[in-house]
C-alpha positions in Angstrom: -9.8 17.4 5.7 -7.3 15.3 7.4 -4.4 14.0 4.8 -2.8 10.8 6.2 1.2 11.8 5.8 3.2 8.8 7.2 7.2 7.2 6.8 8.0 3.5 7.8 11.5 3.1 8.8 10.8 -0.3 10.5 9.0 -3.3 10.4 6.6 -1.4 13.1 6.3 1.1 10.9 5.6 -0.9 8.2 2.5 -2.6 10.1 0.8 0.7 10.1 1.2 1.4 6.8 0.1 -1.9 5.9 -3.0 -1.1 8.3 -3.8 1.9 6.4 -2.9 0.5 2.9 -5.8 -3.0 3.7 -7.6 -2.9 0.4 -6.3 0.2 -1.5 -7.2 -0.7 -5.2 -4.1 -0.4 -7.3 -3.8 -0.4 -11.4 -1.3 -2.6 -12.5 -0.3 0.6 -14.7 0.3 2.3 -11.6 2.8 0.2 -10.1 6.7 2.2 -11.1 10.0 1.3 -10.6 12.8 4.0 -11.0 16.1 2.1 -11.0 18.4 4.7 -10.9 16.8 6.1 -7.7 16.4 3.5 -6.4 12.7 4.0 -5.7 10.0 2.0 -6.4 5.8 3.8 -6.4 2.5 2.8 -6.3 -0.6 4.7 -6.4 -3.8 3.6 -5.1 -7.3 4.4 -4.3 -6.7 3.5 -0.1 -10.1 2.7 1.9 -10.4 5.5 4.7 -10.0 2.5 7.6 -9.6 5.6 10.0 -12.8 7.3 9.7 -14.7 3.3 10.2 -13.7 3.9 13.9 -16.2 7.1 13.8 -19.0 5.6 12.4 -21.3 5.3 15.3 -24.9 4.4 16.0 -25.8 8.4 15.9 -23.1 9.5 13.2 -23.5 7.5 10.2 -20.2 9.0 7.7 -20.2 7.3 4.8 -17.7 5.1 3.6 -14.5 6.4 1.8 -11.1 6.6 -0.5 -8.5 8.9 -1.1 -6.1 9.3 -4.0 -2.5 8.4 -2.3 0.9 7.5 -3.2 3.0 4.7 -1.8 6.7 4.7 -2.0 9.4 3.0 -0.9 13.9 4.2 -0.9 16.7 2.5 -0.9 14.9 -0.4 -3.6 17.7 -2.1 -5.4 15.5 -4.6 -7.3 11.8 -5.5 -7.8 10.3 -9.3 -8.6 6.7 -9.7 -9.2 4.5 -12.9 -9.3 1.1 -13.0 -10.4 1.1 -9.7 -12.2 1.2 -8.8 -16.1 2.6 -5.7 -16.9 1.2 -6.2 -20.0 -2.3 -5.2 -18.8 -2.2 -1.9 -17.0 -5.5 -1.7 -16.5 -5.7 -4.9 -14.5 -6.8 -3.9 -10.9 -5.7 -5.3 -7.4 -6.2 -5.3 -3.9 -3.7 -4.8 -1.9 -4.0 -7.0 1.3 -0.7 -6.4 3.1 3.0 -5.1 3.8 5.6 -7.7 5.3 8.9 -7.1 5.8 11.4 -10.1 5.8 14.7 -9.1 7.2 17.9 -10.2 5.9 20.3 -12.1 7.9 22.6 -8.9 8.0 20.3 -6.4 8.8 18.6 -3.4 7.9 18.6 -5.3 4.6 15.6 -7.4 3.8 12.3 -7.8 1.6 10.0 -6.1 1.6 6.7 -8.0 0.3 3.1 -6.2 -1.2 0.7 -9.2 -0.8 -2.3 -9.0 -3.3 -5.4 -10.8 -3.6 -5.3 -13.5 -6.0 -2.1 -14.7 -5.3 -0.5 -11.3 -6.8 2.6 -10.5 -5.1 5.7 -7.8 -5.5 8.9 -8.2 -3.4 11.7 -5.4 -2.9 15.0 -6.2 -2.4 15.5 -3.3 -0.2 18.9 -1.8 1.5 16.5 -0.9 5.4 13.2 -0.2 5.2 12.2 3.8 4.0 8.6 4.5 3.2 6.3 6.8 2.7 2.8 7.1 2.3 0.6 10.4 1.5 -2.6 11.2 0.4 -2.8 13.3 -2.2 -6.2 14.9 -2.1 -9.9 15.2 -0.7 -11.5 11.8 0.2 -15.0 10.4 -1.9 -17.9 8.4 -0.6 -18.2 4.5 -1.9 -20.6 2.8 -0.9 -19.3 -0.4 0.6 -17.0 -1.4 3.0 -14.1 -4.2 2.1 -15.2 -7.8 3.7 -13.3 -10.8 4.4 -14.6 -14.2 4.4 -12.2 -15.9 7.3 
């Protein structure tokens, strides 16, 4: 088993994990916050995008998720739009990372972009993420599409 283990600590950075992260499924239950260390978590159910390149003509792998976690230092505040954290259950999709720099930088936002207009921003200090998977993958049987 190969357990993605990667940190962000620039916007570069950040595009990777954002590659990796296209289309994990996240509860809105599973979205946390911890003020006083300043860290803000999210697990998700993240699409394997890096087994997709293996599927060949003669090796047919089936599609898959793993169980990972999501986290990001340094956070000093969170805003949400679109999102009721009234209804843990609710599912998204997460679509992308951005990072918006500050005009005195490392400082900046950092956004989570959901589909249907679902959206977190972190007021963050620099950019200091991490993102693991925490255990063995599972088949699913489709692959994420999008209409362009």
């Amino acid at each position: 088993m190969d357990f993605l283990k990667l940190v962000a600590l620039d916007d570069i950075d950040l595009g990777i994990l954002s590659a990796h992260l296209q289309d994990a499924v996240v509860k809105v239950g599973d979205l946390a916050f911890e003020p006083s260390n300043r860290r803000f978590a999210v697990a998700c159910n993240r699409f394997v995008w890096e087994n997709e390149t293996r599927r060949g003509f003669l090796k047919k792998t089936p599609h898959e998720r793993r169980r990972s976690i999501l986290h990001f230092d340094r956070v000093q505040h969170v805003r949400a739009a679109g999102i009721n954290r009234g209804r843990p259950d609710d599912v998204l999709s997460l679509l992308a990372l951005n990072f918006i720099p500050a005009e005195e930088t490392p400082t900046g936002v950092v956004e989570l972009i959901f589909s249907g207009d679902a959206a977190l921003r972190l007021d963050v200090e620099c950019i200091e993420a991490r993102l693991t998977d925490l255990g063995a993958a599972w088949e699913t049987p489709s692959r994420p599409r999008h209409d362009v």
